[in-house]
Wavefront OBJ file of the C-alpha trace (Angstrom):
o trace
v -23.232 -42.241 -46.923
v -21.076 -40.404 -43.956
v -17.772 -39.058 -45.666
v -14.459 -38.352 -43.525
v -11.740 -36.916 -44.966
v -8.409 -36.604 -43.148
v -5.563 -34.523 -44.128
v -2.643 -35.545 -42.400
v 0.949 -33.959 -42.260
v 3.140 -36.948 -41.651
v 1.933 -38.042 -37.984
v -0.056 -34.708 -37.573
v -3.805 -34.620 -38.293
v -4.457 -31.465 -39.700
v -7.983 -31.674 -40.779
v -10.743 -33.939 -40.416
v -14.038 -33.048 -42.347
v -17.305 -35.248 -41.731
v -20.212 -34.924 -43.660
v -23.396 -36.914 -45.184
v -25.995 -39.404 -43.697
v -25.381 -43.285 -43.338
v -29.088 -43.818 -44.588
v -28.622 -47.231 -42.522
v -31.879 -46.780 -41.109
v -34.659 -44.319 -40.703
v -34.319 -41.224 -38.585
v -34.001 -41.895 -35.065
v -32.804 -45.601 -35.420
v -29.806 -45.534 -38.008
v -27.075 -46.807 -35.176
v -24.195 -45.567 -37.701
v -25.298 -41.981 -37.485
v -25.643 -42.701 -33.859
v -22.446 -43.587 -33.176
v -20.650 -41.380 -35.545
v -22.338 -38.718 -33.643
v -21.422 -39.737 -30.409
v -17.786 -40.381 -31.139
v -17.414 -36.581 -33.050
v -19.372 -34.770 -30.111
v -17.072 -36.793 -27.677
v -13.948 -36.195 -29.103
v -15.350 -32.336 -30.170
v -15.917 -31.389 -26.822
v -13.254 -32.938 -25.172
v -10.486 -31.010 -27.686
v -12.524 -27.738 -26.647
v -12.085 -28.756 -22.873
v -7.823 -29.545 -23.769
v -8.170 -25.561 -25.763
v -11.324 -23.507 -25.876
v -9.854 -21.816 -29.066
v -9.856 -25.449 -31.035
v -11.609 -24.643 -34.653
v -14.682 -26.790 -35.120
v -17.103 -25.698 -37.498
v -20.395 -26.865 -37.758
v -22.514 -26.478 -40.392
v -26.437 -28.485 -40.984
v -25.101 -28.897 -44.911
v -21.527 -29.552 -45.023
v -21.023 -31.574 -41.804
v -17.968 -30.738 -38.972
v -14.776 -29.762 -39.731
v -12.094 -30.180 -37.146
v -8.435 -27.863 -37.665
v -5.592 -28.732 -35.933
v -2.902 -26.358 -35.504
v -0.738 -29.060 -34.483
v 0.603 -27.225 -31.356
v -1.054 -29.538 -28.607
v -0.396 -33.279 -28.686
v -3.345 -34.252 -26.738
v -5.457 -33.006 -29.312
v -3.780 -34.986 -31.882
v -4.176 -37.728 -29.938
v -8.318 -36.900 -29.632
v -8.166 -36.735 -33.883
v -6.963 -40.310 -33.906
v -8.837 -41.414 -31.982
v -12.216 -40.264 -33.977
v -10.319 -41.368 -37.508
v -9.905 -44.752 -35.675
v -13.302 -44.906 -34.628
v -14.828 -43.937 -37.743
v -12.352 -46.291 -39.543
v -13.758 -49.234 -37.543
v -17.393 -47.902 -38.529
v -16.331 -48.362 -41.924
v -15.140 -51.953 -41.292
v -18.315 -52.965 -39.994
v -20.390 -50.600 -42.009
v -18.964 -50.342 -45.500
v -22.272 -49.095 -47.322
v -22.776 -46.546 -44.859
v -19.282 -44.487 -43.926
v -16.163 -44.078 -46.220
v -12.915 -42.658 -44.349
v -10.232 -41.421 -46.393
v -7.067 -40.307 -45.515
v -5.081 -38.318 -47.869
l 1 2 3 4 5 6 7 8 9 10 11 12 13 14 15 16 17 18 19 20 21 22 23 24 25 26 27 28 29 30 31 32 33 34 35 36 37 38 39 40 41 42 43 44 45 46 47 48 49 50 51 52 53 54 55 56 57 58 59 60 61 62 63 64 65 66 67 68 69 70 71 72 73 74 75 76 77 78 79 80 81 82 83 84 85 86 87 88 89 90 91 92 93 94 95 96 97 98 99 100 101 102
């Protein structure tokens, strides 16, 4: 299963950690994986186009972690945006991605 957690601040976004495999389908055809993938690199580059300094971390074992600073709205507009988009992953795809906001 894909895990998000979100740490939010009130309306700020602070962190967003996403980590796992969806296991929806093998290697090369699991569309969840797909599309959480595309969504995270979207949004990921994007945030480093708005502020080349914008922490991402990447790592092959504990997923991407995005830190926001809070000092540029865009980019907490870009964080939203993936939460949403993973949350409606979720809706469709229960078994597969959990995103938790805390």
């Amino acid at each position: 299963m894909i895990k998000c957690i979100v740490k939010e601040d009130g309306k700020l976004i602070k962190e967003v950690t996403i980590s796992g495999h969806a296991e929806f389908a093998e290697r090369g055809k699991d569309i969840v994986c797909a599309g959480t993938s595309m969504l995270t690199y979207a949004i990921a580059n994007k945030c480093l186009k708005i502020n080349d300094k914008f922490e991402i971390l990447e790592d092959s074992k504990k997923g991407m972690n995005f830190k926001n600073d809070g000092k540029n709205g865009e980019i907490n507009l870009l964080l939203e945006t993936l939460v949403e988009g993973l949350e409606m992953l979720q809706e469709e795809y229960p078994k597969n991605i959990e995103v938790r906001r805390k």
